[in-house]
FIGUDREN-212210 format. One line per field, with one value per atom (N, C-alpha, C): residue in three letters; atom name; x, y, z. Coordinates in steps of 0.001 Angstrom, whole numbers, plus 500000, padded with zeros to 6 digits. Layout:
REM FIGUDREN-212210
aa = c(ALA / ...)
at = c(CA / ...)
east = c(X / ...)
north = c(Y / ...)
up = c(Z / ...)
***
This chain:
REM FIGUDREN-212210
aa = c(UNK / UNK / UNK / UNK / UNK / UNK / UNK / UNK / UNK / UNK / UNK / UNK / UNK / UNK / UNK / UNK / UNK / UNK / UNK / UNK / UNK / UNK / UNK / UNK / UNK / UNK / UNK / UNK / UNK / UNK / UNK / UNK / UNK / UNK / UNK / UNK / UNK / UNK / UNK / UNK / UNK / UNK / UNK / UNK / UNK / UNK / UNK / UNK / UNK / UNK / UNK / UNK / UNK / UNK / UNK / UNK / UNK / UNK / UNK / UNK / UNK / UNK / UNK / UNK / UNK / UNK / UNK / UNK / UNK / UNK / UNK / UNK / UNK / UNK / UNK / UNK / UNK / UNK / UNK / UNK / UNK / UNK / UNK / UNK / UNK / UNK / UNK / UNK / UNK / UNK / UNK / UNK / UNK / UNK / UNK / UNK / UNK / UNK / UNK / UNK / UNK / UNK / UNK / UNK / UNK / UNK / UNK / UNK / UNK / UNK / UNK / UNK / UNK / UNK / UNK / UNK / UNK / UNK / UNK / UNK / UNK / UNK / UNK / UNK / UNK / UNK / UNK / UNK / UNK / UNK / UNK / UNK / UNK / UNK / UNK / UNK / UNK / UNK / UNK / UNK / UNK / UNK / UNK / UNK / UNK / UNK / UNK / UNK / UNK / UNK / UNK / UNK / UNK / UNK / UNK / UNK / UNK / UNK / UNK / UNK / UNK / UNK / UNK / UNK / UNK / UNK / UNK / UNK / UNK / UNK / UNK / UNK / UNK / UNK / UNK / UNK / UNK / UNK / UNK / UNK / UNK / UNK / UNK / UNK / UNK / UNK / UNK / UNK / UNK / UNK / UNK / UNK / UNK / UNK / UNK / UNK / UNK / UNK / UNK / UNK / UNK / UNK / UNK / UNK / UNK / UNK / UNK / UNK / UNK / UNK / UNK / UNK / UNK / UNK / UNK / UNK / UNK / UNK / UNK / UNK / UNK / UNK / UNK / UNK / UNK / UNK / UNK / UNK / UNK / UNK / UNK / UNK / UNK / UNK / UNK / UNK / UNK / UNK / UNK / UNK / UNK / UNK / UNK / UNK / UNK / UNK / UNK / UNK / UNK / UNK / UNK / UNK / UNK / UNK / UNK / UNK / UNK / UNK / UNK / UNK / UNK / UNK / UNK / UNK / UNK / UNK / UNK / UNK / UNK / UNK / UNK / UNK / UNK / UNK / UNK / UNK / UNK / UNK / UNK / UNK / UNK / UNK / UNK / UNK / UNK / UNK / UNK / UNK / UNK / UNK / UNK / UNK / UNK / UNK / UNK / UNK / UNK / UNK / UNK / UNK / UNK / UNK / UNK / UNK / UNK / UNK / UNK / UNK / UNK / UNK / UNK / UNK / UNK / UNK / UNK / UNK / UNK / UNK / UNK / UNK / UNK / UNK / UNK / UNK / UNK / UNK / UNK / UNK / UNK / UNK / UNK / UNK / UNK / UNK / UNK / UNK / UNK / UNK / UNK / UNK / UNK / UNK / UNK / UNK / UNK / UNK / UNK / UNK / UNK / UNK / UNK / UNK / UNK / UNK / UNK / UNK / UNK / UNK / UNK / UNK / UNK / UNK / UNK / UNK / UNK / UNK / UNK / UNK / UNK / UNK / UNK / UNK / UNK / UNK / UNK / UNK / UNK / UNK / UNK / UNK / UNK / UNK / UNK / UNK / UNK / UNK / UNK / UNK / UNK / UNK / UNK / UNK / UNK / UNK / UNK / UNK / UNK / UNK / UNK / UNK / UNK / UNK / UNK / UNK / UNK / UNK / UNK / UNK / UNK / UNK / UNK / UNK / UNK / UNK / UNK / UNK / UNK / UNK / UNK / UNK / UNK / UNK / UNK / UNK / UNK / UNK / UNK / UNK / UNK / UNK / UNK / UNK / UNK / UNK / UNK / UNK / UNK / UNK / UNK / UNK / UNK / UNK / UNK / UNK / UNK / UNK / UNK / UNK / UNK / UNK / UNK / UNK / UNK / UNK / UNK / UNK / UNK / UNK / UNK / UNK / UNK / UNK / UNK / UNK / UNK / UNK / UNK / UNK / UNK / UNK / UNK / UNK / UNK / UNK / UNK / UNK / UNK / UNK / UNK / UNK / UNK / UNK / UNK / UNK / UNK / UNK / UNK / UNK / UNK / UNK / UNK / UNK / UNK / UNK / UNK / UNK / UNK / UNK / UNK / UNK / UNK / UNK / UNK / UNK / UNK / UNK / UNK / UNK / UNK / UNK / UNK / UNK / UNK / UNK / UNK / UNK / UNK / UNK / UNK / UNK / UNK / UNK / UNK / UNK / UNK / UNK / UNK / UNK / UNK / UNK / UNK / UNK / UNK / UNK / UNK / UNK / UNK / UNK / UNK / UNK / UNK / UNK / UNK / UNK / UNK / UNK / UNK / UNK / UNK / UNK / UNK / UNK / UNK / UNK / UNK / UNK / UNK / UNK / UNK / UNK / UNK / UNK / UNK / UNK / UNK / UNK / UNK / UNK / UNK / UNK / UNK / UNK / UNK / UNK / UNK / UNK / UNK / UNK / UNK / UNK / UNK / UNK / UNK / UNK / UNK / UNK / UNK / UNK / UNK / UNK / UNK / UNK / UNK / UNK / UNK / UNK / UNK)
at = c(N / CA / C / N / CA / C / N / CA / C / N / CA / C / N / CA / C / N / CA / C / N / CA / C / N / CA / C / N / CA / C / N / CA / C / N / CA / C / N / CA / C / N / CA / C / N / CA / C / N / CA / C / N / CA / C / N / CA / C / N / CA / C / N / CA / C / N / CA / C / N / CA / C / N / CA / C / N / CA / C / N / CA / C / N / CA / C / N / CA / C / N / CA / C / N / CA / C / N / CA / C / N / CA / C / N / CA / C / N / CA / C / N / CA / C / N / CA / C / N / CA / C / N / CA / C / N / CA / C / N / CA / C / N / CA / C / N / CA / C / N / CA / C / N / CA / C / N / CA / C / N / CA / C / N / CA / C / N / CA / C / N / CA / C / N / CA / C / N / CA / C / N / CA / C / N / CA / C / N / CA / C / N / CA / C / N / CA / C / N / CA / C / N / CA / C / N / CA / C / N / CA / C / N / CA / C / N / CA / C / N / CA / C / N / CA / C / N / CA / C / N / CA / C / N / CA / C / N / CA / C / N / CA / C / N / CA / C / N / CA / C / N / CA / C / N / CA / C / N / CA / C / N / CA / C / N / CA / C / N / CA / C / N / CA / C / N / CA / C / N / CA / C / N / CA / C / N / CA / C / N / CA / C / N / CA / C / N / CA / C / N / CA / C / N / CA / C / N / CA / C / N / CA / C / N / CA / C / N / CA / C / N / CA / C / N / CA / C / N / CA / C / N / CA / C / N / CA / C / N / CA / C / N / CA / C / N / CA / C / N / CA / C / N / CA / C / N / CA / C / N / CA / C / N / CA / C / N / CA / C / N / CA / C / N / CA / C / N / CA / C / N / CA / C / N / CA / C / N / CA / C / N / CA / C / N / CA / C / N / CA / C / N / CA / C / N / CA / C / N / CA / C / N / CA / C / N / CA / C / N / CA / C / N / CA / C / N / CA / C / N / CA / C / N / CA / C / N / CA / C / N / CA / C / N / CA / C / N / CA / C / N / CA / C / N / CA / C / N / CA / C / N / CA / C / N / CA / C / N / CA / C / N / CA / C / N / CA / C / N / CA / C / N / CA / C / N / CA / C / N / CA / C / N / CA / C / N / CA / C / N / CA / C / N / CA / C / N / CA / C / N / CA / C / N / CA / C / N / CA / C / N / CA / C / N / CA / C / N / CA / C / N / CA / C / N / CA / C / N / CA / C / N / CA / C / N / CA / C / N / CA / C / N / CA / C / N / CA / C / N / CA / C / N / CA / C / N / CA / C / N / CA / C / N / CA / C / N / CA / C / N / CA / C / N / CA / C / N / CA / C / N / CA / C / N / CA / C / N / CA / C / N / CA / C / N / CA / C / N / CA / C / N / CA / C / N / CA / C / N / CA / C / N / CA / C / N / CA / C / N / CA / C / N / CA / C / N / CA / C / N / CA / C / N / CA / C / N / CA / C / N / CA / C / N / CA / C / N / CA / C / N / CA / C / N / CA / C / N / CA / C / N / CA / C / N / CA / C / N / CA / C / N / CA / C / N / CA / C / N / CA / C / N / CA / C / N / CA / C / N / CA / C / N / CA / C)
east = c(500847 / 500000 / 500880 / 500947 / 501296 / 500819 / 502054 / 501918 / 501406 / 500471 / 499443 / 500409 / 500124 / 500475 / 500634 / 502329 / 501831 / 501037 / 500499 / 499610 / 501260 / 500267 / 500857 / 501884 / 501272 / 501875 / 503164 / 503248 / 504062 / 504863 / 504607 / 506100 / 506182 / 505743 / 506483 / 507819 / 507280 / 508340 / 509044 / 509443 / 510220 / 511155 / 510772 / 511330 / 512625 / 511765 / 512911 / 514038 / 512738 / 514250 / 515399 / 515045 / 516219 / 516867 / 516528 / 517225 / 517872 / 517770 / 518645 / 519817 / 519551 / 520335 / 521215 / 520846 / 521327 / 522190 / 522007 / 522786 / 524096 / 523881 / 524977 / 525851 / 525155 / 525852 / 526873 / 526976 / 526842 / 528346 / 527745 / 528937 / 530039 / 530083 / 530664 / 531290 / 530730 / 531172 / 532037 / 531824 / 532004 / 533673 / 533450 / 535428 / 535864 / 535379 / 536545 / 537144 / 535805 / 536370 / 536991 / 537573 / 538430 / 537952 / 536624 / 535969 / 535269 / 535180 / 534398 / 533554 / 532288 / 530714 / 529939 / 528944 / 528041 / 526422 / 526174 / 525132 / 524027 / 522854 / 521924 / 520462 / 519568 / 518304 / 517551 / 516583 / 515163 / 514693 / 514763 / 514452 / 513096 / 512841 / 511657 / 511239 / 509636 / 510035 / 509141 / 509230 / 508470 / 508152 / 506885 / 506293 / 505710 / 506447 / 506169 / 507157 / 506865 / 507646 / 509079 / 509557 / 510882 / 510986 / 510399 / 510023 / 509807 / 508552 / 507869 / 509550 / 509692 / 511184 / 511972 / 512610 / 513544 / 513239 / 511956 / 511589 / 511806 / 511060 / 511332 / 512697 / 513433 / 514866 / 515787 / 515446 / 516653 / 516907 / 516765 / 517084 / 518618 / 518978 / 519667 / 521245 / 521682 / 522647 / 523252 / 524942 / 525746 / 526179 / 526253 / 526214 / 527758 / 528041 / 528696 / 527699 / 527264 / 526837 / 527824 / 527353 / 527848 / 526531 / 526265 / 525193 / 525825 / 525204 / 525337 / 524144 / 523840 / 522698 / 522697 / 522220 / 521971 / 521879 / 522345 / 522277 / 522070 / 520860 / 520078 / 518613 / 517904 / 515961 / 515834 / 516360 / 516085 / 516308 / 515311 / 515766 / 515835 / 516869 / 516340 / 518668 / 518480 / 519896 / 519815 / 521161 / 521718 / 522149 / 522054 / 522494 / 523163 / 524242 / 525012 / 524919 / 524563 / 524721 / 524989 / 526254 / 526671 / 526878 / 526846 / 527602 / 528673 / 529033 / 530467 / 531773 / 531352 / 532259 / 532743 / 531224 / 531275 / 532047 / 532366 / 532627 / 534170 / 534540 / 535599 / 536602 / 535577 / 535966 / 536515 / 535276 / 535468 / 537144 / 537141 / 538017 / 539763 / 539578 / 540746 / 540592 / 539842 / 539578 / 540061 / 539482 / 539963 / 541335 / 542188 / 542922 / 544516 / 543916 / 544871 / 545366 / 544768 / 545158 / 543884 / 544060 / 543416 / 543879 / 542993 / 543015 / 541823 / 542131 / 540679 / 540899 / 539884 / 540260 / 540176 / 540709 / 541119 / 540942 / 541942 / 542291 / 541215 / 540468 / 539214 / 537730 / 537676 / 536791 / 536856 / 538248 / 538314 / 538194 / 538522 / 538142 / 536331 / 536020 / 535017 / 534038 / 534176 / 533461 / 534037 / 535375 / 535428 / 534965 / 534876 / 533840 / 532459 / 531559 / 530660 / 530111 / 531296 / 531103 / 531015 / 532074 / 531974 / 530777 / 530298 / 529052 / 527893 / 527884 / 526769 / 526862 / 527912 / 528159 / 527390 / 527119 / 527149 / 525785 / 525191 / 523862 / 522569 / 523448 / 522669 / 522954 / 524168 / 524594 / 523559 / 523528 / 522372 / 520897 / 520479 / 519020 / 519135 / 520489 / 520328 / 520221 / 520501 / 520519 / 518963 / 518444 / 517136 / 515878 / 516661 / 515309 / 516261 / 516831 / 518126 / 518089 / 518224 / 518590 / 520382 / 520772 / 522189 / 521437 / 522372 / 522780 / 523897 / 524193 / 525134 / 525978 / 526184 / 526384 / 527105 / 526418 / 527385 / 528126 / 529056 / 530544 / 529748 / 530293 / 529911 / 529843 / 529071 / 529163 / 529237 / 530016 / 530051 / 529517 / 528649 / 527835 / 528100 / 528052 / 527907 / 526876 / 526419 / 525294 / 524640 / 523621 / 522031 / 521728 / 521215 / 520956 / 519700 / 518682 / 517465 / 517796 / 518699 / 519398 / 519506 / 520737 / 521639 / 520118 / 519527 / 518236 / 517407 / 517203 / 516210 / 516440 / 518121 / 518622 / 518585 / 518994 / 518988 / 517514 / 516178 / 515198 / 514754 / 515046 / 514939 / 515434 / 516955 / 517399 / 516595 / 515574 / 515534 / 514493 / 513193 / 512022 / 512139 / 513179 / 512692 / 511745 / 511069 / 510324 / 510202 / 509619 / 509143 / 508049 / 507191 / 506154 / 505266 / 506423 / 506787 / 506993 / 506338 / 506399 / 507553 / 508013 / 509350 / 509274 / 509958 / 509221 / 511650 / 511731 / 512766 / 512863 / 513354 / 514472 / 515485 / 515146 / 516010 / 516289 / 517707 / 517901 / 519077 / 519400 / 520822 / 521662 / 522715 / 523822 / 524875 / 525913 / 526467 / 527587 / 528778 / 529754 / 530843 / 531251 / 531526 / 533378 / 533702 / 535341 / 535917 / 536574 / 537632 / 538551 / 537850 / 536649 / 535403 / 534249 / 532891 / 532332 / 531808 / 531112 / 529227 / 529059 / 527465 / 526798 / 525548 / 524999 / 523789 / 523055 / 522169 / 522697 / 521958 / 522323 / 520490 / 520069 / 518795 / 519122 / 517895 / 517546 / 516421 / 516355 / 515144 / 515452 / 513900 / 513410 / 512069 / 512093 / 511337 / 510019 / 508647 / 507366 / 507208 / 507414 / 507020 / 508023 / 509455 / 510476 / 510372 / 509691 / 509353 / 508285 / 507044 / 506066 / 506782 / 507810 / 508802 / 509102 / 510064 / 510796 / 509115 / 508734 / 507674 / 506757 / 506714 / 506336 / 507118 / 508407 / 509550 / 509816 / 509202 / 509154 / 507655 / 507122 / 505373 / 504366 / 505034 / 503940 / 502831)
north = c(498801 / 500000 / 501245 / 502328 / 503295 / 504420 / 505123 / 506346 / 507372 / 507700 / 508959 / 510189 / 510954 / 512331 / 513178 / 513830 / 514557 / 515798 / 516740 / 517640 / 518532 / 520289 / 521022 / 521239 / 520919 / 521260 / 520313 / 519302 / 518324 / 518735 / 519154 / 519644 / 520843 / 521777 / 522789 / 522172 / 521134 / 520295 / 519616 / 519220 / 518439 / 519544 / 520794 / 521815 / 522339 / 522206 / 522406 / 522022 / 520412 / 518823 / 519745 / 519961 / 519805 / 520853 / 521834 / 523645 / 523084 / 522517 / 522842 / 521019 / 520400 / 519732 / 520089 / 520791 / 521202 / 522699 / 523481 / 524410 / 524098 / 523315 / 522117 / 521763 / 521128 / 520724 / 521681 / 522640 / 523903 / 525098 / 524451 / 525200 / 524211 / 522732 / 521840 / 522262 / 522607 / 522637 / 523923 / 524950 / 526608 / 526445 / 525246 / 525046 / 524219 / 523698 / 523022 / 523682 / 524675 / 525533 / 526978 / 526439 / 527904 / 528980 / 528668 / 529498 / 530599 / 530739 / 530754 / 531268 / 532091 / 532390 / 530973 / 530352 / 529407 / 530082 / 530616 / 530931 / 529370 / 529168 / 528045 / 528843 / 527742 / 528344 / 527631 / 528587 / 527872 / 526149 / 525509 / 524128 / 523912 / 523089 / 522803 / 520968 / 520930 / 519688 / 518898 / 518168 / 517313 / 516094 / 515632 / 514267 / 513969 / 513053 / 512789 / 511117 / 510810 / 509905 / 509985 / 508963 / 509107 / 509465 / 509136 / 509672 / 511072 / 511653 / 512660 / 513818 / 513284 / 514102 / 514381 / 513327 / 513615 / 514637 / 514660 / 515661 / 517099 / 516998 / 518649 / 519290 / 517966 / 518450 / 517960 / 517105 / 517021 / 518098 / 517431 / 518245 / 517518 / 518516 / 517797 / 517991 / 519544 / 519822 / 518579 / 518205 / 517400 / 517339 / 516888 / 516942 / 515813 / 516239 / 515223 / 514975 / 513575 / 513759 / 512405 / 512920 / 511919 / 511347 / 510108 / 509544 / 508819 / 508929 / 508517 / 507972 / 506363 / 506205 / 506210 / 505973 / 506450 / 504877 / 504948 / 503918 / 504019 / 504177 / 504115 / 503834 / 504618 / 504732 / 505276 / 505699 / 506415 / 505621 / 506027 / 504658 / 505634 / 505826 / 507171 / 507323 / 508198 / 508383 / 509806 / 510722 / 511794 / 511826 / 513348 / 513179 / 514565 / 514912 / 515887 / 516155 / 517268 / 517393 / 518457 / 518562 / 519725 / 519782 / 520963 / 520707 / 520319 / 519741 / 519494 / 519823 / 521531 / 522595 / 523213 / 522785 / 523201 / 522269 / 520618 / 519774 / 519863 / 520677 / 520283 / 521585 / 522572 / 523737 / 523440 / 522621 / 522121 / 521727 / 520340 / 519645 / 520673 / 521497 / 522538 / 523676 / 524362 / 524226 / 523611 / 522185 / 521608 / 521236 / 520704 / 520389 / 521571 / 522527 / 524011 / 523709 / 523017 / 522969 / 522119 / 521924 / 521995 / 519868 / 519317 / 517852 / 517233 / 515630 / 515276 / 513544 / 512677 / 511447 / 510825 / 509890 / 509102 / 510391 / 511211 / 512341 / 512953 / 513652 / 514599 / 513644 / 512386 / 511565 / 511276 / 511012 / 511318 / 512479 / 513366 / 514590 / 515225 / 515022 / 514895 / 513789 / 512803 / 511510 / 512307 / 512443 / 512703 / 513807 / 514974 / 516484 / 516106 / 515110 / 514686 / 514130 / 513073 / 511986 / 513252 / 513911 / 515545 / 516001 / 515986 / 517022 / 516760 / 514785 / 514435 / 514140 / 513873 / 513071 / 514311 / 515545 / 516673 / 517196 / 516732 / 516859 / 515812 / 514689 / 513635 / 513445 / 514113 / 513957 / 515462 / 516193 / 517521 / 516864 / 515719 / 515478 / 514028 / 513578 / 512311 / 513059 / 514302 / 514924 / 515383 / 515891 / 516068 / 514885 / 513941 / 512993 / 512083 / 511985 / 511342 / 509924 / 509966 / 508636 / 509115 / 507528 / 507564 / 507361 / 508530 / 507970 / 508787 / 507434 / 507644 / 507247 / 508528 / 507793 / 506305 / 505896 / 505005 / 505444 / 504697 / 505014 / 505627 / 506726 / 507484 / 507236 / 507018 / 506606 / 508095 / 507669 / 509260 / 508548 / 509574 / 509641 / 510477 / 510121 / 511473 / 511560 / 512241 / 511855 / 513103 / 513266 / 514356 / 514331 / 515350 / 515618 / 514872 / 514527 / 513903 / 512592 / 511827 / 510717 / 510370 / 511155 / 511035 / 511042 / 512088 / 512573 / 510933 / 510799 / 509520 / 508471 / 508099 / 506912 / 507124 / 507604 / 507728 / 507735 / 508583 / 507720 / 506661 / 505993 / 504598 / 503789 / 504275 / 503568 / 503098 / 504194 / 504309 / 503849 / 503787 / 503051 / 501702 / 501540 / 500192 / 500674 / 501701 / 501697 / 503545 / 503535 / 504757 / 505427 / 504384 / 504772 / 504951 / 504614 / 504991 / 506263 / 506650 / 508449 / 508373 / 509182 / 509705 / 510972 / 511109 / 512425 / 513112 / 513943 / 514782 / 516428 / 516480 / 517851 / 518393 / 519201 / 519817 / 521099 / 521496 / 522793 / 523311 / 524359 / 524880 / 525483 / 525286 / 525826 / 526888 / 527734 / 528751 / 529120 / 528279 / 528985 / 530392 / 531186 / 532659 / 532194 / 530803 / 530339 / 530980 / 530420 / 531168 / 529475 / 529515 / 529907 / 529420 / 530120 / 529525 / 528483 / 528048 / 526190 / 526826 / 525806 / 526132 / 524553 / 523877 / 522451 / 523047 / 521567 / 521029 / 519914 / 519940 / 518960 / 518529 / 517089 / 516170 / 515251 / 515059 / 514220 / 513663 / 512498 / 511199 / 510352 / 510501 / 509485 / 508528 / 507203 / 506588 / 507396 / 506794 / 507190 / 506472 / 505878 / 504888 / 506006 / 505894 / 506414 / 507730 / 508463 / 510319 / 510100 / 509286 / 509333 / 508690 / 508148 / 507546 / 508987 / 509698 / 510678 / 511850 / 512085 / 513490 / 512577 / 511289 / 510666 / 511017 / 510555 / 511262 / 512461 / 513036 / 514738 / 514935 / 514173 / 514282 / 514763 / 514825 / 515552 / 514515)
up = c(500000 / 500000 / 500000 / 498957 / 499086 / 499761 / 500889 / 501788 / 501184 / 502056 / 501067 / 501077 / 500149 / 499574 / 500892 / 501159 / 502406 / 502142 / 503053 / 503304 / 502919 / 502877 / 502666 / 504470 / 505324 / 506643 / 506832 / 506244 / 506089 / 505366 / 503671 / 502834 / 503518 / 504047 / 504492 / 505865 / 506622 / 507584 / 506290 / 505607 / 504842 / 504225 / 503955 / 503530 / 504388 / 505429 / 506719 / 506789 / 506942 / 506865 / 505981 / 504708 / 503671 / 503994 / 504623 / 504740 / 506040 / 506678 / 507900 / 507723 / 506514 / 506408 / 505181 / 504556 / 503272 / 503744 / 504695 / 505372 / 506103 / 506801 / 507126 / 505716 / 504915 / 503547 / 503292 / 503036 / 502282 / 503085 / 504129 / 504881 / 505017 / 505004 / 504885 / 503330 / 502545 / 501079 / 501206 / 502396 / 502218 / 502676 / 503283 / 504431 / 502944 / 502283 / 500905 / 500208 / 499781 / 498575 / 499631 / 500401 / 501091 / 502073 / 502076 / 503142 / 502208 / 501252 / 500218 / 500351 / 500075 / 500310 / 499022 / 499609 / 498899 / 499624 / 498525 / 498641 / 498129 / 499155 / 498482 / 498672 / 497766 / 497616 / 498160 / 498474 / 499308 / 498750 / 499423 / 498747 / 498560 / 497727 / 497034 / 497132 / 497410 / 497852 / 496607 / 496055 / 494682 / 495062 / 495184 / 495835 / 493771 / 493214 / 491642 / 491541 / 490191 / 489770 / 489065 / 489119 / 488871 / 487167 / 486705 / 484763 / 484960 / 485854 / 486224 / 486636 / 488029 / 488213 / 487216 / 486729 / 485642 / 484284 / 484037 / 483216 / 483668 / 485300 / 485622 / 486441 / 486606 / 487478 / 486127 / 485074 / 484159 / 483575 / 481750 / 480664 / 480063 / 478808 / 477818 / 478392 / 479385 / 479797 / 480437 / 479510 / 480003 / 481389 / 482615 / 483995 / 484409 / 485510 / 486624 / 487656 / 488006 / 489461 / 490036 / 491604 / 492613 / 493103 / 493687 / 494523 / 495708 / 496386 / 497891 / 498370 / 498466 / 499358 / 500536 / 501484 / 503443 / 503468 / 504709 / 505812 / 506653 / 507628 / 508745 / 508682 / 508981 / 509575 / 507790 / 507240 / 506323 / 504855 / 504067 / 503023 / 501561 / 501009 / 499383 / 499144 / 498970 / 498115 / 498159 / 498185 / 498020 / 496591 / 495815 / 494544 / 494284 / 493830 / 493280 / 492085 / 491368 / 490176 / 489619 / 489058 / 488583 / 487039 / 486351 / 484658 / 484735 / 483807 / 483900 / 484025 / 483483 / 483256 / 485080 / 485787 / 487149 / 487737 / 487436 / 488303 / 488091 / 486925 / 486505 / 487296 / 487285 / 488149 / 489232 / 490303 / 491656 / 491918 / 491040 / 490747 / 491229 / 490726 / 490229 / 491707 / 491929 / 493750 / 494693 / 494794 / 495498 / 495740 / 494562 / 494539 / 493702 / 493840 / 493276 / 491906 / 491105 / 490137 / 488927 / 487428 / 486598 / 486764 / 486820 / 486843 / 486024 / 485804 / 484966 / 485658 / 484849 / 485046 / 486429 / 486782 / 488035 / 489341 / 488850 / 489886 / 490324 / 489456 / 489442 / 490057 / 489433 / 489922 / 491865 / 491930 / 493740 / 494577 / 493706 / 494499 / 494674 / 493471 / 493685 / 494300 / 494763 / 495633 / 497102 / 497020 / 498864 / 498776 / 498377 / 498483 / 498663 / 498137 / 498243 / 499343 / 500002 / 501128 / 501995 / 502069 / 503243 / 503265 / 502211 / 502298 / 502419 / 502132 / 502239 / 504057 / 504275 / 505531 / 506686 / 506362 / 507105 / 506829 / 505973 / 505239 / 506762 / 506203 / 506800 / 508514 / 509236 / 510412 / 511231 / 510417 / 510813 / 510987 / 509551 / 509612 / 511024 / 511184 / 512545 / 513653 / 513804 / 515316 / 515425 / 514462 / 514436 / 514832 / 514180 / 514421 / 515528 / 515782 / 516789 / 516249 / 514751 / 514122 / 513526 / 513380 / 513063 / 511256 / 510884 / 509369 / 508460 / 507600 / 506821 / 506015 / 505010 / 503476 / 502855 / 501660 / 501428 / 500502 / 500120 / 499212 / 498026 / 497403 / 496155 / 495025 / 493635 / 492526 / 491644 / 491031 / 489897 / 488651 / 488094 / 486698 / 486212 / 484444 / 483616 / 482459 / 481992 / 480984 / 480873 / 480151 / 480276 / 481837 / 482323 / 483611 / 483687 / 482512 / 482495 / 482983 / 482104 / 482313 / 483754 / 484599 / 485834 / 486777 / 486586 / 487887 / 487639 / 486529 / 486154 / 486550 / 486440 / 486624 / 488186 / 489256 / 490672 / 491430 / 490358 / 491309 / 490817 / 489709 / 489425 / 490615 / 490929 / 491876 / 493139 / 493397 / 494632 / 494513 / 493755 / 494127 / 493019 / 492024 / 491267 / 490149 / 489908 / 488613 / 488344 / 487105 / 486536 / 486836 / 487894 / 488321 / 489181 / 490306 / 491991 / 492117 / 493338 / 493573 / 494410 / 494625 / 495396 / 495889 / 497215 / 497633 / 497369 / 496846 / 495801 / 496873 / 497313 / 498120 / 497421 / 496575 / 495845 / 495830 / 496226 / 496053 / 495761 / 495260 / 494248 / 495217 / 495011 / 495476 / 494321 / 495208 / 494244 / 495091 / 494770 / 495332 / 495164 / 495315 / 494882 / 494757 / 494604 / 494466 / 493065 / 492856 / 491552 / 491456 / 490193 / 489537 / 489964 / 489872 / 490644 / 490544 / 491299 / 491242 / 491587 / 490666 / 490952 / 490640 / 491191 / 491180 / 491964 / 491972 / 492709 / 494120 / 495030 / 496062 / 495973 / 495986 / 495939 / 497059 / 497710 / 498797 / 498296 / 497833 / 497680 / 498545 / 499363 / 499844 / 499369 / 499767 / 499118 / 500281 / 499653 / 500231 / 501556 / 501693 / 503215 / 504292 / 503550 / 504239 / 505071 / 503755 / 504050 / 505232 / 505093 / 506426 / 507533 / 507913 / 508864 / 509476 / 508807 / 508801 / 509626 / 508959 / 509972 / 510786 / 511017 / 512096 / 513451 / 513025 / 514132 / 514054 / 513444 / 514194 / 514611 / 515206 / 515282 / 514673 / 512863 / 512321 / 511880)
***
């Protein structure tokens, strides 16, 4: 049986969830790139299918992402997604110099594990569950593709709803990094989650 549709009082708590775990993120991301200003945006929360998502969070723009699924109370995947031009930026940030390949692929998974690890250690103190990431997969493809293929992951079909926390980030580095950070959780999972906050 599928978890009914939350109420508007509910995504406005899920909104939260993601702002005060995604703030955490963010400043975790703000100590990589040097102390940096990362400005992020109000998150947005999408209860749709994984076909459905990928239409309105993809598109044709070539992307890097990272994924990270959770390990605890919580059952969905973390997703990074930047252009490529941005990841490649990061890359060169992080590591003071212009890299690709092998090199660039690790820097970007451990920037990720950091950020997811700080994402999800903000949303365990909240609900006083332990969680946390698993080892990182890097993708590249259409952003339709990467977003599509990750909530496939997470519910098994095209036609499973997924409740999607998405919101942009913008770092002010030299040269600048700009992405998305996504939190999918499966549907059972999300009514788990504002159960333990008593909503």
């Amino acid at each position: 049986m599928n978890a009914p549709v939350p109420s508007e009082i509910q995504l406005d708590v899920l909104r939260e969830v993601a702002n005060i775990g995604c703030g955490h993120a963010v400043n975790a991301l703000a100590r990589l790139v040097g102390g940096k200003r990362v400005d992020l945006s109000v998150p947005q929360v999408i209860v749709t299918t994984a076909a459905e998502a990928a239409e309105q969070l993809g598109g044709d723009e070539v992307v890097t992402s990272v994924k990270l699924g959770i390990v605890g109370e919580l059952r969905g995947l973390m997703l990074f997604v930047m252009p490529s031009r941005d990841s490649a930026a990061l890359g060169k940030v992080l590591l003071g110099q212009v890299v690709g390949g092998v090199e660039l692929e690790s820097a970007l998974a451990e920037a990720a594990n950091i950020v997811a690890s700080a994402c999800l250690s903000a949303i365990g103190k909240l609900t006083r569950w332990k969680l946390l990431p698993t080892v990182p997969e890097l993708r590249g493809g259409s952003a339709r593709e990467v977003v599509g293929g990750a909530l496939r992951d997470t519910e098994g079909q095209d036609t499973s709803k997924v409740v999607v926390l998405e919101t942009r980030f913008s770092a002010s580095s030299a040269p600048p990094v700009s992405g998305r950070m996504l939190l999918v959780l499966e549907r059972d999972s999300s009514t788990a989650l504002l159960q333990r906050l008593g909503v």
